[in-house]
C-alpha positions as CSV (number, residue, x, y, z in Angstrom):
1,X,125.2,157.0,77.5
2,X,122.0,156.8,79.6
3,X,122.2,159.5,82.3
4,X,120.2,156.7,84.7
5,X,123.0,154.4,84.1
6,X,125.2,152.8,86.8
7,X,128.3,151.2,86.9
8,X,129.0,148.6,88.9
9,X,132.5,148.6,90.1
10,X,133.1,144.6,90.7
11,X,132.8,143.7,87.0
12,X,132.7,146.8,85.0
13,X,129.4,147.0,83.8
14,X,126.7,149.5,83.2
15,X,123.4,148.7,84.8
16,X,120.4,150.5,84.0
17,X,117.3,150.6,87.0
18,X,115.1,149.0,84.7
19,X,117.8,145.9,84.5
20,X,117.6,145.2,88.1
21,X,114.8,143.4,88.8
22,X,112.7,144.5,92.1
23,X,112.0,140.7,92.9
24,X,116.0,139.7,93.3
25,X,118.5,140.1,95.8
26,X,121.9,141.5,95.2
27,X,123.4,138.2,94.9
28,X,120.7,137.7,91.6
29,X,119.0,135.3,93.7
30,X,114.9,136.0,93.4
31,X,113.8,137.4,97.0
32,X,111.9,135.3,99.6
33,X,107.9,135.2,99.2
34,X,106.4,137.1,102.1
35,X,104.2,134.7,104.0
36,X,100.5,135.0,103.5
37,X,99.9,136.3,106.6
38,X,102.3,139.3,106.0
39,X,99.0,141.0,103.7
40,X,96.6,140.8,107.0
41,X,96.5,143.9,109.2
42,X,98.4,143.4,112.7
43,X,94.3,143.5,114.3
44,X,93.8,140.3,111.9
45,X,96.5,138.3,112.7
46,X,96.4,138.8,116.7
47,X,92.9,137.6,116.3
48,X,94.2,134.3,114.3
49,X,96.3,134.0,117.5
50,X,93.8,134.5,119.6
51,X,91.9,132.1,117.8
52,X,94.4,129.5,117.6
53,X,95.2,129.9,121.2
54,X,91.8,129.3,122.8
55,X,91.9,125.8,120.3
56,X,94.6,124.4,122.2
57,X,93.5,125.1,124.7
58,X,90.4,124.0,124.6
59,X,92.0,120.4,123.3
60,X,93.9,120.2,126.2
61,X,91.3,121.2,128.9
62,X,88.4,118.6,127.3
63,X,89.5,115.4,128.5
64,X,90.3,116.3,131.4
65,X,86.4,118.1,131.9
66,X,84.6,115.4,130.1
67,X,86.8,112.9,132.3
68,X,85.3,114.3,135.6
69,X,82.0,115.5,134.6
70,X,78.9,113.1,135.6
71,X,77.3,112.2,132.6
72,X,73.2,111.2,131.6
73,X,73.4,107.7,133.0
74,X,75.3,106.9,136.8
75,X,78.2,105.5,137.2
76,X,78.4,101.8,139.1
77,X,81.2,100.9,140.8
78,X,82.0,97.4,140.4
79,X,84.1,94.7,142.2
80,X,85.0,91.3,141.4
81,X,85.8,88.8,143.8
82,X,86.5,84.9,143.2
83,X,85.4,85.4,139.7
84,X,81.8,86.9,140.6
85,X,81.0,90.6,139.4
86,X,79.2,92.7,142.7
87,X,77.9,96.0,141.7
88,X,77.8,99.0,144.9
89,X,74.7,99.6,145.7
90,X,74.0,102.7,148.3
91,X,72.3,102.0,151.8
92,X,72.3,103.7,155.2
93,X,75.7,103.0,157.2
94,X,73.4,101.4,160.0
95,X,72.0,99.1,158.1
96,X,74.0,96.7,157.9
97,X,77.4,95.6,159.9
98,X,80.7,94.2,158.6
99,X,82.0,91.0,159.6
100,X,85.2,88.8,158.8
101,X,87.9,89.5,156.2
102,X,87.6,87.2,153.3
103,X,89.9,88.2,150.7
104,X,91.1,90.3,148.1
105,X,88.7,91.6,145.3
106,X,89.8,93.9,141.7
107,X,87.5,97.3,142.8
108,X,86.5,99.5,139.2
109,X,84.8,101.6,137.6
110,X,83.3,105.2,137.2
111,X,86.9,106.4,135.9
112,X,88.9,105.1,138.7
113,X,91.9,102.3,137.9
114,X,91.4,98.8,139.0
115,X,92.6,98.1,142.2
116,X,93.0,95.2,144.8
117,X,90.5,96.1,148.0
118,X,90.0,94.0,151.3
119,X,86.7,92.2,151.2
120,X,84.7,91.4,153.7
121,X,81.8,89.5,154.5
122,X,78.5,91.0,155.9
123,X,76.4,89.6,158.8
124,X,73.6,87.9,158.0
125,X,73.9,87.7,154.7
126,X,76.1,85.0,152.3
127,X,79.1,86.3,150.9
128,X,77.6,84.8,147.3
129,X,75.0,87.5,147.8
130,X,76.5,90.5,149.0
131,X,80.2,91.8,150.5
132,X,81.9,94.8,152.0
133,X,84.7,96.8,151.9
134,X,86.3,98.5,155.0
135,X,87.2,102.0,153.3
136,X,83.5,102.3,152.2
137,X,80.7,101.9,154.9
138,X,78.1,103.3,152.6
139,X,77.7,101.0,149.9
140,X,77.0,97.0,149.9
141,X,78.7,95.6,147.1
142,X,75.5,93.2,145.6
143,X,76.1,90.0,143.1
144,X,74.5,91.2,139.9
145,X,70.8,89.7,139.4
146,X,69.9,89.7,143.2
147,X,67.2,92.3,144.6
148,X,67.8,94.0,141.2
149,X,65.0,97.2,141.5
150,X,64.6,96.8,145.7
151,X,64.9,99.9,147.0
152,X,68.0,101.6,149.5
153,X,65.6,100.8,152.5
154,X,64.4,97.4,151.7
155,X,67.7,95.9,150.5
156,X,69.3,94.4,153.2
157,X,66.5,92.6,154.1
158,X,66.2,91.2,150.6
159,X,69.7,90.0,150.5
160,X,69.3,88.3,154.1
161,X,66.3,86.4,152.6
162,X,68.5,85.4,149.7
């Protein structure tokens, strides 16, 4: 009898260490493959974290920074109003004055969800040329096409002429 021999007691048997097979468990099952990151060093795979880490991140952070970040061109602001498409155009909050409420218009643009504004008209010039709106006394909303290229200064004149 082989001196390296075993017996094992549950069914009677003599095993030898060369029998048993390194790659099974004791129920003869084969053992689980190690994952393929169990052959890096611990330095390897907190760097894989690392790595995966700042990736999700970085997918999560970029909508919101390209979102809110001005890009090449400018960004109008548009309204519409009785079917007519005004674009905001930026002049001096003396220059002109705010009449009558004359509606409701759909306010968009430069990221910002449409949303219903008061209109109003401006004095001196026709409300198919140019409107208002109370929350902004910076900008005169201007019908596309008219005094395209006039400057901040010399708008308001060149809508009143219109």
């Amino acid at each position: 009898m082989n001196p390296r021999a075993h017996r094992d007691l549950a069914d009677g048997i003599f095993h030898t260490p060369e029998c048993v097979s390194s790659n099974s468990s004791s129920n003869g099952r084969p053992a689980p493959r190690r994952p393929f990151w169990a052959g890096l060093s611990r330095r390897a795979r907190l760097l894989l974290g690392l790595l995966a880490a700042i990736a999700i991140g970085a997918a999560l952070v970029a909508p919101v920074v390209f979102r809110n970040s001005p890009s090449g061109s400018t960004c109008a602001k548009t309204l519409a109003y009785k079917g007519v498409e005004y674009t905001a155009r930026t002049v001096p909050a003396t220059a002109f004055v705010q009449s009558i409420a004359i509606g409701v218009g759909i306010a968009s643009g430069c990221g910002s969800t449409p949303a219903n504004v008061n209109v109003r008209s401006v004095t001196g010039i026709r409300p198919t040329v140019a409107i208002a709106v109370p929350t902004d006394q910076t900008s005169i909303y201007v019908r596309r096409g008219a005094c395209a290229g006039v400057a901040a200064a010399r708008l308001v004149p060149c809508l009143r002429q219109r």
